[in-house]
Every structure is written in structure tokens, then in C-alpha cells.
C-alpha positions, 0 to 999 in steps of 0.5 A, a space after each residue: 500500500 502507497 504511503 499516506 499522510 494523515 492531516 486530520 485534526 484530531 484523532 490525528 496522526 501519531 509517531 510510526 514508533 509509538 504505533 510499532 511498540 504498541 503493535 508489539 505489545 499489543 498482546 502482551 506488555 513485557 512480563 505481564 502475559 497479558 495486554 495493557 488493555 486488561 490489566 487492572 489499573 490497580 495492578 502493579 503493572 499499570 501502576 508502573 505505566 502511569 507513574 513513568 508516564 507522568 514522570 516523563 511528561 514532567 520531565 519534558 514540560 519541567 513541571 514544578 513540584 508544587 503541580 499535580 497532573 492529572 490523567 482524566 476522562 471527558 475530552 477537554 470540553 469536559 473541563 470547559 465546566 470543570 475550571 469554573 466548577 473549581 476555581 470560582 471559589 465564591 466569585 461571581 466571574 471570570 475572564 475569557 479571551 474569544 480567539 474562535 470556535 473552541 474558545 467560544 465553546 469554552 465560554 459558553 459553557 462557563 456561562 451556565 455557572 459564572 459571569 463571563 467577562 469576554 476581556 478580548 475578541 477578535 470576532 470582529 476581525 473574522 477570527 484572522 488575529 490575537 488580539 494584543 494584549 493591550 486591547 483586553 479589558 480584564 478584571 482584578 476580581 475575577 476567579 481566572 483569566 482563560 484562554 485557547 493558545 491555538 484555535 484549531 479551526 480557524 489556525 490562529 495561535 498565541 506565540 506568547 503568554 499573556 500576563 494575568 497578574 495574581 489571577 490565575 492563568 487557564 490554557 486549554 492547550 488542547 491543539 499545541 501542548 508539547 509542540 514547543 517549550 512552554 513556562 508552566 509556572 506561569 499558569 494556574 491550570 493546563 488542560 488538554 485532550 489527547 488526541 493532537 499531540 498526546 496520543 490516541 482519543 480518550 484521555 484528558 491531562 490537566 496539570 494545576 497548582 496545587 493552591 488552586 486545590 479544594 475550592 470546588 463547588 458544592 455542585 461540582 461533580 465528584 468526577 470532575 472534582 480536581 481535589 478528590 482526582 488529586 487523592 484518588 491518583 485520577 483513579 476514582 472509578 476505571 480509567 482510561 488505561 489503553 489511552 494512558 499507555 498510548 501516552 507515555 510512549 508518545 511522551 518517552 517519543 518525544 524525549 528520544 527525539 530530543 525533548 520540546 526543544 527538538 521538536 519545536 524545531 521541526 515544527 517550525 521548518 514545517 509550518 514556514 515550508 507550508 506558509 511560504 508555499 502559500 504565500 508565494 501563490 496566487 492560487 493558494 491563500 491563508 487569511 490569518 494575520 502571519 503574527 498569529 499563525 498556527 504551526 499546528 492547523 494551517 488553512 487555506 483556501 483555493 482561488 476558484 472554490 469549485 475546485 476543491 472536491 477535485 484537490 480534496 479527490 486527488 490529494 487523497 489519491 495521491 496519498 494526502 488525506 485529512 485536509 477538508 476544512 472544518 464545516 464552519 469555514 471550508 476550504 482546506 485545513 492541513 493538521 500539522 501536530 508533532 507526530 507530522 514528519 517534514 516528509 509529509 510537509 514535503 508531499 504536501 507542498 509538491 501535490 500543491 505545486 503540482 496542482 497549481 500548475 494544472 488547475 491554476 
């Protein structure tokens, strides 16, 4: 079978390695006659999966000790409930930053159990920037400051962190965890679903500070309850655990890669290849301010929008799938998370010449 490329947005591609060692163990984890998926995770061989899977992802993110992290069920849009469940603390409201659909999802959500404060939109503008910082118009009283580094829909990313002062900071890194380094002492809590840059769907990490602990809510469900997730070593009822292995071998690929640092390399090189491509043609365009442009979801748009079927049906032939753009905008959308080597860039960028020519 041809090689295929996959630039779907989530569950998304993951490391050949990872796939092979999860293939060969598929049947059997090493000395436990028995596959991952049916051990106890109160078994001493999960145990030990879990607490390297932490150590690694503390190690390549170092996570001070003063954070718990946490290995959760739900999906991030769980914790779009879950961070004012636990963090409100008898305040009234908390800031939001609007930068496009899952940002917007997230504020909803808070808004069915808090005063949402949209400090800063860039709605008007057609989701094409981050707004600076300068524009916000937060509040010292609020419970939290949040806000989506990467919006995976319309390719726009934060390449800074914004100041929040003594109000804790909450990122949902879904889409760009572990794509570049990152100052985790800077936040007060970092969720992201699995299935970009983690590993496979199913699994939800979220590291806290450990001050931020034990404010939950009376309503908040046990489940999402971070104190009692804390206690119970994210292990209050049966997790997740195919997903939590999936992890820590992606994790234990990254550092053999060379760490965050290496990575945030390849990723770079990779989304300069595909901006420039773009920006060099007149066929191809991306309406993103280049500021605020994502290196993990990159959207484009053909000149005459009644060739896309044909590009979608002969990129997929050619070996290149996962690249419709999401409903709410169309065009094309290439997912370029970690896992997405330079080879797939490569193939890429020539089907795109290569089409250029023919239809352009």
C-alpha cells in the first residue's frame, strides 16, 4: 500500500514508533502475559505505566513540584465546566479571551455557572488575529483569566503568554501542548485532550497548582472534582488505561527525539515550508494575520472554490488525506501536530505545486 499522510485534526496522526511498540505489545506488555488493555489499573503493572508516564511528561514540560497532573476522562470540553466548577471559589466571574470556535465553546459553557467577562475578541476581525494584549479589558476580581493558545479551526495561535497578574492563568492547550517549550509556572491550570499531540482519543491531562486545590463547588461533580482526582491518583472509578499507555510512549517519543526543544524545531521548518508555499501563490491563500499563525492547523483556501472536491479527490489519491476544512469555514485545513514528519510537509507542498500548475 502507497504511503499516506494523515492531516486530520484530531484523532490525528501519531509517531510510526509509538504505533510499532504498541503493535508489539499489543498482546502482551513485557512480563505481564497479558495486554495493557486488561490489566487492572490497580495492578502493579499499570501502576508502573502511569507513574513513568507522568514522570516523563514532567520531565519534558519541567513541571514544578508544587503541580499535580492529572490523567482524566471527558475530552477537554469536559473541563470547559470543570475550571469554573473549581476555581470560582465564591466569585461571581471570570475572564475569557474569544480567539474562535473552541474558545467560544469554552465560554459558553462557563456561562451556565459564572459571569463571563469576554476581556478580548477578535470576532470582529473574522477570527484572522490575537488580539494584543493591550486591547483586553480584564478584571482584578475575577476567579481566572482563560484562554485557547491555538484555535484549531480557524489556525490562529498565541506565540506568547499573556500576563494575568495574581489571577490565575487557564490554557486549554488542547491543539499545541508539547509542540514547543512552554513556562508552566506561569499558569494556574493546563488542560488538554489527547488526541493532537498526546496520543490516541480518550484521555484528558490537566496539570494545576496545587493552591488552586479544594475550592470546588458544592455542585461540582465528584468526577470532575480536581481535589478528590488529586487523592484518588485520577483513579476514582476505571480509567482510561489503553489511552494512558498510548501516552507515555508518545511522551518517552518525544524525549528520544530530543525533548520540546527538538521538536519545536521541526515544527517550525514545517509550518514556514507550508506558509511560504502559500504565500508565494496566487492560487493558494491563508487569511490569518502571519503574527498569529498556527504551526499546528494551517488553512487555506483555493482561488476558484469549485475546485476543491477535485484537490480534496486527488490529494487523497495521491496519498494526502485529512485536509477538508472544518464545516464552519471550508476550504482546506492541513493538521500539522508533532507526530507530522517534514516528509509529509514535503508531499504536501509538491501535490500543491503540482496542482497549481494544472488547475491554476
Amino acid at each position: 500500500m502507497a504511503r499516506v499522510f494523515n492531516f486530520n485534526p484530531g484523532p490525528a496522526t501519531l509517531p510510526e514508533p509509538v504505533l510499532e511498540q504498541a503493535q508489539r505489545e499489543f498482546m502482551e506488555w513485557p512480563g505481564a502475559g497479558m495486554s495493557v488493555m486488561e490489566m487492572s489499573h490497580r495492578g502493579k503493572e499499570f501502576i508502573s505505566i502511569a507513574e513513568k508516564t507522568e514522570q516523563t511528561l514532567r520531565e519534558l514540560l519541567s513541571i514544578p513540584t508544587e503541580y499535580k497532573v492529572l490523567f482524566l476522562q471527558g475530552g477537554a470540553t469536559t473541563q470547559f465546566a470543570a475550571v469554573p466548577m473549581n476555581l470560582l471559589d465564591g466569585r461571581a466571574g471570570a475572564d475569557y479571551v474569544d480567539t474562535g470556535h473552541w474558545s467560544k465553546k469554552a465560554i459558553a459553557e462557563a456561562g451556565r455557572y459564572c459571569a463571563v467577562n469576554v476581556a478580548a475578541s477578535s470576532e470582529a476581525d473574522g477570527y484572522h488575529r490575537v488580539p494584543p494584549q493591550a486591547e483586553w479589558e480584564t478584571r482584578t476580581d475575577a476567579a481566572y483569566l482563560h484562554y485557547t493558545p491555538n484555535e484549531t479551526i480557524g489556525g490562529v495561535e498565541f506565540h506568547w503568554v499573556p500576563e494575568s497578574s495574581e489571577v490565575p492563568l487557564v490554557a486549554d492547550m488542547s491543539s499545541n501542548i508539547l509542540s514547543a517549550p512552554v513556562d508552566v509556572s506561569r499558569f494556574g491550570i493546563i488542560y488538554a485532550g489527547a488526541q493532537k499531540n498526546i496520543g490516541i482519543s480518550g484521555i484528558t491531562l490537566v496539570i494545576l497548582r496545587e493552591d488552586l486545590l479544594g475550592k470546588a463547588a458544592d455542585i461540582t461533580p465528584t468526577p470532575l472534582n480536581y481535589a478528590v482526582q488529586v487523592k484518588s491518583d485520577s483513579m476514582i472509578n476505571t480509567p482510561p488505561t489503553f489511552a494512558w499507555y498510548m501516552a507515555g510512549l508518545t511522551f518517552e517519543w518525544i524525549k528520544e527525539r530530543g525533548g520540546v526543544d527538538a521538536i519545536a524545531q521541526s515544527n517550525k521548518r514545517k509550518a514556514e515550508h507550508l506558509y511560504q508555499t502559500i504565500d508565494g501563490s496566487a492560487f493558494y491563500s491563508n487569511p490569518v494575520e502571519p503574527e498569529s499563525r498556527s504551526r499546528m492547523n494551517v488553512p487555506f483556501v483555493l482561488d476558484d472554490p469549485a475546485l476543491d472536491p477535485t484537490f480534496l479527490s486527488e490529494a487523497a489519491d495521491a496519498g494526502l488525506v485529512g485536509l477538508k476544512g472544518h464545516r464552519a469555514i471550508g476550504g482546506m485545513r492541513a493538521s500539522i501536530y508533532n507526530a507530522m514528519s517534514e516528509d509529509g510537509i514535503d508531499a504536501l507542498v509538491d501535490f500543491m505545486q503540482n496542482f497549481e500548475q494544472r488547475h491554476g
